[in-house]
N, C-alpha and C positions, 0 to 999 in steps of 0.2 A: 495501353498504359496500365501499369500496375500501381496501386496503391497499398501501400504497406503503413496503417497504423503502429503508431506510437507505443501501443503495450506490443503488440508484435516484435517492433526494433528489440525494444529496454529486454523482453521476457530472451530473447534469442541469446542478447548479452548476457542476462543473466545466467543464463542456463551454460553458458559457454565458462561462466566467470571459472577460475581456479583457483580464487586467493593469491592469485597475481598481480592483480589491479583490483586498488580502493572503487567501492560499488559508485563514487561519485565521479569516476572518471566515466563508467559503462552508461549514466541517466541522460539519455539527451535534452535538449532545453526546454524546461518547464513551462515557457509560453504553446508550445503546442499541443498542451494536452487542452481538451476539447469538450466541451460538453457531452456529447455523446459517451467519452471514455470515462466522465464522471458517472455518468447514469448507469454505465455500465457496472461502477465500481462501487456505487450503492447499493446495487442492486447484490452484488457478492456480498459486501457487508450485512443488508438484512438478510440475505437469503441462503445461498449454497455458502458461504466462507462460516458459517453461524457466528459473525464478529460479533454481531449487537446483545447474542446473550451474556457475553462479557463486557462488553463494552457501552451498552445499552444501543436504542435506535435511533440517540440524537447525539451518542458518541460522548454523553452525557458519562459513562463510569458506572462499574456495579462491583460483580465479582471482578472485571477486569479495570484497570485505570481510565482515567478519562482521554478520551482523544481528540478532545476541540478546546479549542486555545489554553493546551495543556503545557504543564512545562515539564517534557520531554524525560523521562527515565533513562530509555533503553532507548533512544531512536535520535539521538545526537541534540541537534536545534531542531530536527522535526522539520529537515530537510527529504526530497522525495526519495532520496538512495538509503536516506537512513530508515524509510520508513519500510521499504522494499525489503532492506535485510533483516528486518525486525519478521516482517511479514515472512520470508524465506526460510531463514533460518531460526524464528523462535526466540526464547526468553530462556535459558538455565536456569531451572530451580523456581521457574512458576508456569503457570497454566500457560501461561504462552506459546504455543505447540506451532511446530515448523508447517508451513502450507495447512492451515487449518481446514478441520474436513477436506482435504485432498483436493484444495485447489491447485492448479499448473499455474506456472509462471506464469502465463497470462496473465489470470484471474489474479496472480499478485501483485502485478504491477496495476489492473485494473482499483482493487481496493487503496490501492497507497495513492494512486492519484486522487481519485476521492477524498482520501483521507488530510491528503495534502492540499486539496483545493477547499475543502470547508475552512481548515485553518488559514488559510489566504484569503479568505473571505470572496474566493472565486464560483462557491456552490453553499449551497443549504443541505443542514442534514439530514 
């Protein structure tokens, strides 16, 4: 039996995407992202992704904007596909740089569930 997580599926999508299909058609259903994929995606954000020096480590805002029960700039309603393409592709014309520190699509859909489950009030930052 093979088991294929969640950032697995969405990262495969994405990487596949061609500006074909809106990123909201490629997110599978938000009920299964999992604890685990959270921790995973805190752990990008404090650590390999460097999100929290911009964004601080309770998503709190610094040089970067805030990311918890924020109202959304660049990343739609702060939905999981918008937060993914934010994280993908970046912000034009500010620090928001595409796959920060040279995370893989993994590691990006890893942070965006994170980032999408504290704002659901499905994790703590």
């Amino acid at each position: 039996m093979v088991i294929i997580s969640l950032a697995t599926i969405l990262a495969s999508h994405v990487a596949r995407a061609q500006g074909a299909k809106a990123m909201s058609e490629l997110v599978p259903d938000t009920m299964a992202i999992t604890p685990a994929l959270i921790a995973k995606g805190r752990d990008v954000f404090r650590n390999h992704g460097g999100c929290a020096v911009c964004h601080g480590m309770q998503l709190e805002g610094g040089a970067g904007l805030p990311l918890k029960k924020a109202k959304w700039k660049d990343a739609g309603n702060g939905d999981l596909a918008s937060i993914v393409r934010v994280v993908s592709n970046g912000v034009p014309g500010t620090l928001m740089v595409a796959h920060p520190n040279g995370i893989n699509e993994e590691r990006v859909v890893e942070v965006a569930a994170y980032i999408w489950a504290v704002n659901r009030g499905r994790a703590k930052p």
